[in-house]
C-alpha positions in Angstrom: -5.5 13.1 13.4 -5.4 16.7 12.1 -1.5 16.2 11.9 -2.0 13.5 9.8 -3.6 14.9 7.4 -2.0 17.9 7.2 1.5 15.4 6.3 -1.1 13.8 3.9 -1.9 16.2 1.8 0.5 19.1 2.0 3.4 17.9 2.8 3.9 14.8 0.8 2.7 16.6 -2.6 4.8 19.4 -2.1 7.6 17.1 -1.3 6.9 14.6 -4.7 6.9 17.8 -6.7 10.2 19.0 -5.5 12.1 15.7 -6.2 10.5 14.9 -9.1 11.7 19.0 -10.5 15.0 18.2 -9.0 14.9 14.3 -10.7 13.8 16.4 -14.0 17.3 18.7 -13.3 19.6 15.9 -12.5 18.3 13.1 -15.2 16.2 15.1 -17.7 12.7 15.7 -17.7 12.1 12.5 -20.5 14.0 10.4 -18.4 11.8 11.2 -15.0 9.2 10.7 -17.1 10.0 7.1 -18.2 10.7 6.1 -14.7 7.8 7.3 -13.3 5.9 5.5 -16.7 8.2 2.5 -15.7 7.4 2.0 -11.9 3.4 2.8 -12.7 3.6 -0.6 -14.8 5.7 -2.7 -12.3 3.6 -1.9 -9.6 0.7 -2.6 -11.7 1.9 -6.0 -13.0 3.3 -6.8 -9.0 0.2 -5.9 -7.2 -1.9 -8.1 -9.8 0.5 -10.7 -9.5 0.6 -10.8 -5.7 -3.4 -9.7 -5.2 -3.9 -13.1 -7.1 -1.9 -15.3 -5.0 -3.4 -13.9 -1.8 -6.6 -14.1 -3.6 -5.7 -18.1 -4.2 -4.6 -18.4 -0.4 -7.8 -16.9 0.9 -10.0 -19.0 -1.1 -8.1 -22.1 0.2 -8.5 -20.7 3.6 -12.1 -20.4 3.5 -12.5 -24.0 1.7 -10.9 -25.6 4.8 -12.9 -23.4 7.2 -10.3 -21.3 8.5 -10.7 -17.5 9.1 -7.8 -15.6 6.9 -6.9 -13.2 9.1 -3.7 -12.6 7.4 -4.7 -13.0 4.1 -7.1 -10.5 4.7 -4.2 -8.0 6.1 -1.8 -8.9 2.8 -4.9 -8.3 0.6 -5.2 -4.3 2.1 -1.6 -4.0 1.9 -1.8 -5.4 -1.9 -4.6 -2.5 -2.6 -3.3 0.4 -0.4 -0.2 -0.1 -2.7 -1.5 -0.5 -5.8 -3.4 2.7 -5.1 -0.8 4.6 -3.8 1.5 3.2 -7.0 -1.1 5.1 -8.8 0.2 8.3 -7.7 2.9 9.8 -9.5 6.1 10.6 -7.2 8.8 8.4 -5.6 8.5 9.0 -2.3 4.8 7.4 -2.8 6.2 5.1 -5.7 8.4 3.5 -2.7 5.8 3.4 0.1 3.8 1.3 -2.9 6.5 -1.1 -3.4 6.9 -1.9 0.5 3.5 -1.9 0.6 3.5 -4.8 -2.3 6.9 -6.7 -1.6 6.2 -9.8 0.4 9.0 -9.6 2.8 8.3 -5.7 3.6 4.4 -6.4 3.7 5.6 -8.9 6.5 6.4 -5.8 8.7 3.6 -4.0 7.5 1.7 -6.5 8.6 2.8 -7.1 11.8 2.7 -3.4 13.0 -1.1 -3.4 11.2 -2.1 -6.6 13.5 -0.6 -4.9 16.0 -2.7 -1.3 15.7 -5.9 -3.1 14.9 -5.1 -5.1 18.5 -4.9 -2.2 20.4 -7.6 -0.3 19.0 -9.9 -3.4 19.9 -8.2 -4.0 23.8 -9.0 -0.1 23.8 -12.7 -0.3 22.8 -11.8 2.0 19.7 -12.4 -0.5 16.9 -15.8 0.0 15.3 -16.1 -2.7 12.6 -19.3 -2.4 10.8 -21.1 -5.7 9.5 -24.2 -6.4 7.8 -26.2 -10.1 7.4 -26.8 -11.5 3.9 
């Protein structure tokens, strides 16, 4: 886990500030700037426009008594990109837009499903629930 977050957060920053220096070098520090202004507003209008429709598909889901597993999945995928759009940088600008993409959420998805299977085969998943 330490490994991870040593990637996390010193790594990754210091990577994103060294392309986006060397994006200022090659393109101009204006035009870096409008791209990363550029990519912040697609990813916003994308992950509203996709949190909706997975929004619309859970409610549906629910209506007709089904449990949405996957909705749920596409719906953290939705907001971990958003959030990680957020950040300035293209290497996390690009992890956003997989993360919002419905075809490259697919995969996402699948390896998710995948983890949260394992850790639960494994006795490893603690899920915390409360009554109303």
């Amino acid at each position: 886990m330490m490994r991870w977050l040593v990637l996390l957060f010193i790594f990754v920053p210091a990577l994103e500030i060294f392309l986006l220096i060397w994006s200022g070098q090659t393109i101009g520090a204006f035009n870096t700037f409008l791209l990363i202004i550029f990519t912040g507003f697609v990813g916003a209008w994308l992950a509203k426009r996709e949190g909706a429709e997975v929004l619309r598909l859970t409610q549906m889901q629910l209506q007709r008594g089904e449990i949405p597993s996957h909705s749920l999945l596409d719906g953290i995928c939705i907001f971990a990109g958003g959030l990680v759009l957020l950040t300035p940088g293209f290497i996390t600008d690009a992890l956003g837009f997989l993360l919002l993409f419905p075809y490259s959420r697919g995969v996402i998805k699948l390896w998710l499903s995948k983890w949260f299977k394992k850790r639960i085969q494994n006795g490893n998943g603690n899920f915390i629930y409360w009554k109303m």
